[in-house]
N, C-alpha and C positions, 0 to 999 in steps of 0.2 A: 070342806073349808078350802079354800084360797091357796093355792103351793105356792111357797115364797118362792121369787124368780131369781135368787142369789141364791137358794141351795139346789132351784135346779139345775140351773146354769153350774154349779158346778159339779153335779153329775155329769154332765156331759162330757166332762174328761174321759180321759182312755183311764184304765184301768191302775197303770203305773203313777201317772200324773195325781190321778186322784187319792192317790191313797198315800204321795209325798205331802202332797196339800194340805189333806186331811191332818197328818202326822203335829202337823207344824200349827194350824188351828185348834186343834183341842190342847196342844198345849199352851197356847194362848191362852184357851178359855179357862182349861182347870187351871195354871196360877193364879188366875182371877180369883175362881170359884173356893180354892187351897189358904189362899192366903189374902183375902179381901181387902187388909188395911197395911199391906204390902203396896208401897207406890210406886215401883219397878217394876212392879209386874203389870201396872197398870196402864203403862207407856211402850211403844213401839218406836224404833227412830226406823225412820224413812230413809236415810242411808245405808241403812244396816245391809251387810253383803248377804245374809242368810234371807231375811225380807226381802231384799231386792233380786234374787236371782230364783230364788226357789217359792215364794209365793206372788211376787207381783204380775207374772207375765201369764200367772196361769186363768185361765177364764173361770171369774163369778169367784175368787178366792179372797179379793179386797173387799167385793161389794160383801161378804158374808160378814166380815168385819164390820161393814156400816152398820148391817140388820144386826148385831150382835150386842153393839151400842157403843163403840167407838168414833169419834170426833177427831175433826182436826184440829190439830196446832199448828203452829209455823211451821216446826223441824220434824215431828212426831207424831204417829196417830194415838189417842187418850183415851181412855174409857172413864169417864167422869164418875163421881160419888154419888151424883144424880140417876145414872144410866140403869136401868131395868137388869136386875138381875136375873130377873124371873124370862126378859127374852133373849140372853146368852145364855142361861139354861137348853129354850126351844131349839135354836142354832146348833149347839154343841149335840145335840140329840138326834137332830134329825143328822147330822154330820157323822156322829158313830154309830147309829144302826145302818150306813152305808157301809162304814168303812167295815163293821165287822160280817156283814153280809156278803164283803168282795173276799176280806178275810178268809170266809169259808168257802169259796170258788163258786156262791150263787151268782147272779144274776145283778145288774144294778135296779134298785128298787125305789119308789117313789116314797117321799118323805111320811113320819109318820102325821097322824091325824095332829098330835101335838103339834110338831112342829110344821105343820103345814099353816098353822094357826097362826106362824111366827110373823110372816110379813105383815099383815092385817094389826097382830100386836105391835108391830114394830112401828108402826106411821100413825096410831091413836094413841091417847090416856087409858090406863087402863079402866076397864068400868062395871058396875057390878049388873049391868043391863043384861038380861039374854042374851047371847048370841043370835041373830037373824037364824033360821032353817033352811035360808039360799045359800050358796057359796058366792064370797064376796072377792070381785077381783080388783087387786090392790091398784093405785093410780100407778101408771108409769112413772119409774124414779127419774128424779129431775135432776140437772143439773147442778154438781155445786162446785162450791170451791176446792174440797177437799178430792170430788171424781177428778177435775180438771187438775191439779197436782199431780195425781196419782198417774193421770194420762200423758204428762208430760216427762213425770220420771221415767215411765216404760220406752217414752221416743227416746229420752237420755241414754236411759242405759240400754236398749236396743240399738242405737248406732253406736257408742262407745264400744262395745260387745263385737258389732259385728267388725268394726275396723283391723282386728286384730287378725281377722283371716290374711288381710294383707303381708302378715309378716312371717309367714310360713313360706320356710326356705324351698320347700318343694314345689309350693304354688309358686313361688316368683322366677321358679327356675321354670318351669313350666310358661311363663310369662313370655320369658327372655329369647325361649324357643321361637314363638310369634314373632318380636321384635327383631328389626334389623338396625341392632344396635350399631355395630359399625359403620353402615350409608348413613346411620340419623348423625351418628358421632364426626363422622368427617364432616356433613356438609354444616355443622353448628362448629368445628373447629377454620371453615372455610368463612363462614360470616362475623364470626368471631375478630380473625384476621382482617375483614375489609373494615370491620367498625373501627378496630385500632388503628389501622392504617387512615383513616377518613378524621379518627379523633382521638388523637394521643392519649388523651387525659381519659378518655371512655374507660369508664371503675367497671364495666361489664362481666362475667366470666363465663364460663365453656357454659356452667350448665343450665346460665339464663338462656344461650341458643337453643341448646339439647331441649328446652323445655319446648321453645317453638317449632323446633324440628318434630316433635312428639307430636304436639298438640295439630301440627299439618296432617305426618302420615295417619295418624288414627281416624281422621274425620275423612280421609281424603281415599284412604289405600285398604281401614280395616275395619270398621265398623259402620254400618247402617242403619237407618234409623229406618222405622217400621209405624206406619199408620193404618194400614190395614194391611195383611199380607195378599198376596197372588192365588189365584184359587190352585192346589196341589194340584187339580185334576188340569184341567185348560187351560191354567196360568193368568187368566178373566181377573178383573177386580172385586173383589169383596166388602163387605158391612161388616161391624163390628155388633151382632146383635145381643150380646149378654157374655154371661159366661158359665163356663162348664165345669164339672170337679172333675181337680185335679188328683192326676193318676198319680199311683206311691212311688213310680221317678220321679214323676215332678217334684214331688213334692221332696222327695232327697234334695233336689236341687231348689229346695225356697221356693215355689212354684206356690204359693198359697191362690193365687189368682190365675186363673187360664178364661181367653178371650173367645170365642165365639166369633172366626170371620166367615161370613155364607157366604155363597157363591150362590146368584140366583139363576143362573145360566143354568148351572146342573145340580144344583140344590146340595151341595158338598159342604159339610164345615170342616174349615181348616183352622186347626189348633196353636194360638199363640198362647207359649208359659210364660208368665212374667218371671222368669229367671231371677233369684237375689244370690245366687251365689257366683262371685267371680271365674271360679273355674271353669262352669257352665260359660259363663258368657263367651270365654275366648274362644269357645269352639262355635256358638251360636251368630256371634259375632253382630247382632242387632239388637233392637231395643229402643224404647225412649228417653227421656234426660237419665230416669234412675239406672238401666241398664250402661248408658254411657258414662254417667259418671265412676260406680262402680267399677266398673271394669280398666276405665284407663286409671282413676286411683291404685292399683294393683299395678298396672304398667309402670305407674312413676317409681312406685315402691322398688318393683323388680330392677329397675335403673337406678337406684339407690338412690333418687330424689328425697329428703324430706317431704311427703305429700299426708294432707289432712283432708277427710268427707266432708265438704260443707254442707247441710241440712238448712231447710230456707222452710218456716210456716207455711208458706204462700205456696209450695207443692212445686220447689223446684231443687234440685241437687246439680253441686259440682264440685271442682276440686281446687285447693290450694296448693300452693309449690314454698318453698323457704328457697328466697336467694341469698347464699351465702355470701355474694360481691354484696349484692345491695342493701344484706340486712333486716329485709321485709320478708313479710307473706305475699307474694302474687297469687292475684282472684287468674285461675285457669278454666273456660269451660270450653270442655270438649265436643259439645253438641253445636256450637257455632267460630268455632274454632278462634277463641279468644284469649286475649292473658292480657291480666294488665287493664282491664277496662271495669271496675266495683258497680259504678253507677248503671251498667248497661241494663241492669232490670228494673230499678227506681223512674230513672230516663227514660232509659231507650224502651223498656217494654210498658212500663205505666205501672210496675205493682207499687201494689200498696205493705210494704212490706213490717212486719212486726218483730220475728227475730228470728235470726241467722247465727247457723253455730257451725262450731269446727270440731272436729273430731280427730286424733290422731293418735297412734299408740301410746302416746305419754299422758294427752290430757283433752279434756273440752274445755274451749275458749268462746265466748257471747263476742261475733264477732260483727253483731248487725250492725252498730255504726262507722262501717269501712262501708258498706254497702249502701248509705244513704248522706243523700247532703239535706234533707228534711230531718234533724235530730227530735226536734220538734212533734212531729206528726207523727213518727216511728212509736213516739214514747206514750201518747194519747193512744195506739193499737194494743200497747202489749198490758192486753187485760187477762190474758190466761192463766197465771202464776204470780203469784206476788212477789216483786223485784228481790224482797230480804231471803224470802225462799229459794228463787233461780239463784243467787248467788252462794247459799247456802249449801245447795245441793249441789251443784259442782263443786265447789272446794271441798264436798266429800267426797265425791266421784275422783277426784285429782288425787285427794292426800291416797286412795286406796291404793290408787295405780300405777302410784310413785313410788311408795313403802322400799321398792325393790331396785332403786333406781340409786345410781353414785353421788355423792355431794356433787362430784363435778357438770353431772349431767342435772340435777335440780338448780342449779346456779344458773347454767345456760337457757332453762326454759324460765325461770326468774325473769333473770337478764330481758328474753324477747318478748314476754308477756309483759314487761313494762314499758317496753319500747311503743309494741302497740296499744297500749292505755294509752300513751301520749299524742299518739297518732288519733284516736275515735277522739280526740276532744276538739279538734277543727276538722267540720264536715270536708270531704274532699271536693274540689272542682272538677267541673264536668269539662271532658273533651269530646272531640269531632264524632270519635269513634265509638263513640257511647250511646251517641243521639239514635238508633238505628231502631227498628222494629226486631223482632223475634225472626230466624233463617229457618230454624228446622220446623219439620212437622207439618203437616196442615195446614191451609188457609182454615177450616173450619176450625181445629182444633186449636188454633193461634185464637182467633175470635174465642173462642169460649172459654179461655182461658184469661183473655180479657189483656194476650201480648201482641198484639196485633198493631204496635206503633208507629212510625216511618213511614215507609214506603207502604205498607199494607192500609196506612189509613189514609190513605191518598196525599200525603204529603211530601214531600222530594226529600228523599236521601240521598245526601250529597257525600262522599269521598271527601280527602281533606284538603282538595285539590291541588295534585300532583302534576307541574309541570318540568318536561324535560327538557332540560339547557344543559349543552355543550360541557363537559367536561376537560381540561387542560388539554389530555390525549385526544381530544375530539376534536377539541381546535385544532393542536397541531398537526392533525388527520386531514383535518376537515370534510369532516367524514361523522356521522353520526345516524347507526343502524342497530334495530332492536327489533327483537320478535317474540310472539308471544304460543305458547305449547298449552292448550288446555288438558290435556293428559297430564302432562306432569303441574300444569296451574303455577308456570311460573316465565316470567320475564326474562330473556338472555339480551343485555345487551353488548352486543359483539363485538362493536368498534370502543367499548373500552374494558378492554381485557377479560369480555365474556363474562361480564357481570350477571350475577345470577339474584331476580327481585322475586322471593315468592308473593302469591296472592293476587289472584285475579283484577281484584280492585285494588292494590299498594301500588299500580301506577296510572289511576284513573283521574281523570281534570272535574269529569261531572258523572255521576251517573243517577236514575231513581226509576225506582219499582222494577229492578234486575236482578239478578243472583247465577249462583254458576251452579246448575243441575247434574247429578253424578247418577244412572240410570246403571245399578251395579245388576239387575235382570237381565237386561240389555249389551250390560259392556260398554256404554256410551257416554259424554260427558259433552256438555254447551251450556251457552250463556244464553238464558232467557226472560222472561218476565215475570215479576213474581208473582205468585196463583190468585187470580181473582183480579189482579191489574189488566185495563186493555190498553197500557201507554208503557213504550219503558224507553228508557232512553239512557246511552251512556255515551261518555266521549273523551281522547288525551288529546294532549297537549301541548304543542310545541314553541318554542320559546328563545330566539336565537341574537335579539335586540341587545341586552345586558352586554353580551359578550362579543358586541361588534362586528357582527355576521350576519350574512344572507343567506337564503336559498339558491342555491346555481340547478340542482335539480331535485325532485322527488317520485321517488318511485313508491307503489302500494299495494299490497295481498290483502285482500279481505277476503274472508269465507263465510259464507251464511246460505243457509236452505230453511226453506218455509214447508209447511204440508198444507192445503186443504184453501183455505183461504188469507191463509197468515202472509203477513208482509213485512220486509226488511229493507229499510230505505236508509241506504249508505252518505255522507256528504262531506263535503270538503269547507272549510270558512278561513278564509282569509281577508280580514277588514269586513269590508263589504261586499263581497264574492262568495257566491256560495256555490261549490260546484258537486251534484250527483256524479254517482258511479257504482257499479255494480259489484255484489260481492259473490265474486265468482269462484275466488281461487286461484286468480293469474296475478301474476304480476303486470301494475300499472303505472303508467310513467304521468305526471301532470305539469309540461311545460308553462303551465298558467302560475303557478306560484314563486318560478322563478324571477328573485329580484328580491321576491317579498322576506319580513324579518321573522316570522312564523306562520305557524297555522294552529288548525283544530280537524281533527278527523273524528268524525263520532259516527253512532247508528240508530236508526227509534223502528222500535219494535209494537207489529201492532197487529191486528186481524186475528181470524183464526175462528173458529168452530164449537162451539158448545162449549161444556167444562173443563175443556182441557186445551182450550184455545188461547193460555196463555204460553202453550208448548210447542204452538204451531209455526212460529219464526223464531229461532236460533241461531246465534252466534257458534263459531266457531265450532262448529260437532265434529266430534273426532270420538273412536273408538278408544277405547281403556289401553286397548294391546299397541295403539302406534304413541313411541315415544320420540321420533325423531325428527317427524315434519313438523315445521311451524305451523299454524293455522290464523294466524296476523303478523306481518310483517312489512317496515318500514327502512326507507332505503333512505336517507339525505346528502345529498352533497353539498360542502359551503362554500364561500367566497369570503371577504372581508368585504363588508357595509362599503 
């Protein structure tokens, strides 16, 4: 006969696992069986902490429930007055001649003849036909509404679950070791200061900077992103051909998945673990979205940020921040070094997205419409779970995890969980900085993923254009110099008071199909083009008309090196003057623009060699270890008009 593929499947547990499972199943079934017109015994709620933690996550332990004759309801699995007694008998049987076989320290054994029968009973009427003399194998179980629930409570309560590692004083102290709290602290108490100073009335505070300050070092200084690793042996690049099982480290460390990169040079596989545990990460220090969101989640925490896991259907992770100045949730991800931008995956990468949650030691919040300005089209996706269910099921998730929690401290999450219901009911407006395509990972792995927007689909992403004009000190200078450090990826401008602008592009006029490459193998960092572009082009901007001034002189550093066939063609535009120059690295003086009210300096990037030809001409390359030479640099002197 037929082995039912829900009691094999949950043989397959380990020994321990199965004989909890077990435990917790037959007494399901003998209350049934005990007391049959008992109707508490004939219901399961789906909430329940003893179902949800100790049978739903274990494998083939729910499905045994279906084959048993249990149904869904909204809140609860039921075992109707219709339901075959006679095949939660087969179930329950083939279930304890396991358990008491393990009982006696044999062997695990294959279901008996009875209950092998069970699946085959389980998906027809019963009938007084013969049995066939073949063994009949059952249809593959389909999809339904009750698996799909079931599948979404396990995501529920597996990230809820996991967030809590977060809040283990050892691991954030462990955190805080990594972090250079103090550098992040002063230069967010440094920006802090020029914002107030720039705008009195700015409601900002320390740890909306701290947040940016984070969100830089960790993309910039401590974490890497990984599309296929380096071959251990020769360092050659690799395919991801499959994957391999994970060894009993890994798998201490959440390693359920391990990647398969060859090396066909020397035929070596070298082993990526997909890491889920944070502690692991800070030592491993790479990863893709999941391992970066994780792990700087953990960072926020350790910095005593309020921070929540956001979980995205569409198979992306990141993190949320609470600003205590401003009141809100800030969307922060770490993988493109963002905050503050909701729409960049709607927009800017094209998902199609269904629902978006948060996760944080106090509660889960449905946060997917902050994340879209299609309320519309969101609500036509979320076919998984029925609306009255996902709302059900978190306010039981919430009331458990609260139970323990001070009136004062339920008030407060009251308080902001209403705030944001007011907020998702006007979709939000889209800004500049949202319009963009996907930065990390792969050109291939962007495409397949279907984030491949902006600049990767041949369209110009533009900066929010950034022009610089004269500040009061500059006038009265008449003097306006700035330079740019692709090591540290920030802007000093000098002639007025050493202004410090992080982000490569935060003082760009135009740029598209660019980005700023960080080669942590290497030790090396420039600005190139982005993978699969043969055009890239960026350029600032200067601006001196408004404020009654000319050019009396301009001096210019640019740096760029090409490899192979790559080209770098540097220009000068003023009006209708466009003047080349080369980026050599010297300082250059250009008596042609004196008189004039501005200009534009930019560079287009292009050439280069096979699949890696959009590496072959680069801006400003500088090693990791030098942080004190500039690698762009602009000298201006003024006059009055």
């Amino acid at each position: 006969m037929a082995v039912s593929p829900a009691v094999t499947t949950l043989f397959e547990n380990s020994n321990e696992v199965f004989l909890d499972a077990a435990k917790l199943l037959l007494t399901y079934a003998d209350n049934i069986l005990r007391y049959p017109n008992e109707e508490k015994y004939r219901s399961i709620r789906i909430g329940n902490p003893t179902f949800s933690t100790k049978l739903l996550p274990i494998k083939g332990a729910v499905e045994c429930l279906f084959e048993m004759g249990f149904e869904e309801a909204e809140t609860h699995l039921v075992f109707p007055k219709s339901a075959s007694v006679k095949q939660l008998k087969l179930i329950r049987e083939a279930i304890a001649a396991e358990r008491d076989q393990r009982l006696r320290g044999g062997q695990p054994v294959q279901p008996t003849p009875q209950a092998a029968a069970a699946s085959t009973s389980a998906s027809a009427p019963e009938s007084s036909t013969a049995a066939s003399s073949q063994p009949v194998a059952p249809p593959p179980p389909q999809p339904s509404s009750l698996e799909s629930s079931m599948s979404f409570f396990v995501t529920l309560q597996s990230n809820f679950q996991h967030v809590m590692l977060y809040e283990n004083p050892e691991l954030q102290q462990k955190a805080r070791s990594y972090i250079p709290h103090q550098q992040l602290s002063s230069a967010a108490e440094h920006k802090l200061k020029e914002a107030k100073e720039a705008d009195p009335e700015c409601k900002l505070g320390i740890e909306d900077f701290l947040v940016l300050e984070l969100l830089r070092w960790f993309k910039q200084d401590f974490f890497s992103w990984v599309d296929c690793l380096p071959c251990s042996r020769c360092g050659g690049p690799t395919q991801n051909t499959g994957s391999l099982s994970p060894t009993t480290d890994e798998l201490r460390w959440g390693a359920q998945r391990v990647e398969n990169h060859y090396c066909q040079s020397c035929q070596l596989s070298t082993r990526f673990p997909r890491y889920n545990n944070p502690e692991k990460l800070l030592e491993t220090r790479r990863g893709r979205c999941g391992e970066w969101a994780n792990c700087f989640t953990l960072c926020c925490r350790a910095l005593d940020l309020e921070a929540r896991y956001i979980w995205d259907s569409t198979d992306h992770v990141w993190t949320e921040i609470y600003s205590v100045s401003q009141r809100r949730w800030l969307h922060c991800d770490s993988c493109e070094n963002a905050c503050d931008k909701p729409l960049l995956y709607e927009v800017g990468w094209g998902k199609k997205l269904a629902y978006v949650l948060a996760f944080s030691k106090d509660q889960v919040v449905d946060v997917t419409w902050r994340y879209s300005c299609k309320h519309p089209e969101v609500l036509s996706r979320r076919t998984r779970v029925q609306e009255a269910w996902l709302l059900h099921t978190i306010n039981g998730l919430n009331a458990s995890r609260q139970q323990s929690l001070s009136p004062d401290r339920k008030k407060v999450l009251t308080e902001r969980l209403l705030v944001e219901l007011v907020e998702f009911i006007s979709p939000p407006k889209k800004t500049p900085g949202e319009l963009g395509g996907r930065n990390s990972g792969s050109l291939a792995w962007r495409i397949a993923r279907g984030e491949t927007r902006g600049a990767d689909a041949g369209t110009s992403t533009q900066a929010a254009g950034y022009v610089f004009t004269p500040t009061e000190k500059e006038k009265s200078d008449r003097l306006l110099h700035v330079h740019y450090s692709a090591t540290k990826d920030q802007y000093c401008r000098v002639s007025n008071n050493s202004e410090v602008i992080q982000n490569w592009d935060q003082c760009v006029w135009r740029k598209e199909s660019v980005l700023r490459k960080v080669e942590n193998d290497w030790q090396m960092v420039y600005i190139a083009r982005t993978e699969g572009s043969s055009l890239g082009r960026i350029s600032w901007k200067f601006d001196f008309a408004a404020a009654g001034m000319k050019i009396k002189s301009v001096s210019i550093m640019a740096s760029s090196q090409t490899f192979h066939s790559g080209k770098v063609c540097w220009h000068l535009q003023a009006g209708q003057i466009t003047t080349e120059f080369s980026g050599d690295g010297k300082l250059q003086s250009f008596q042609s623009l004196s008189g004039c009210s501005g200009f534009i300096v930019g560079a287009g990037l292009s050439g280069g060699e096979g699949e890696t030809s959009w590496q072959h001409s680069q801006l400003f390359r500088q090693s990791l270890k030098e942080t004190e030479e500039p690698s762009f640099e602009i000298l201006i002197h003024l006059e009055d008009a």
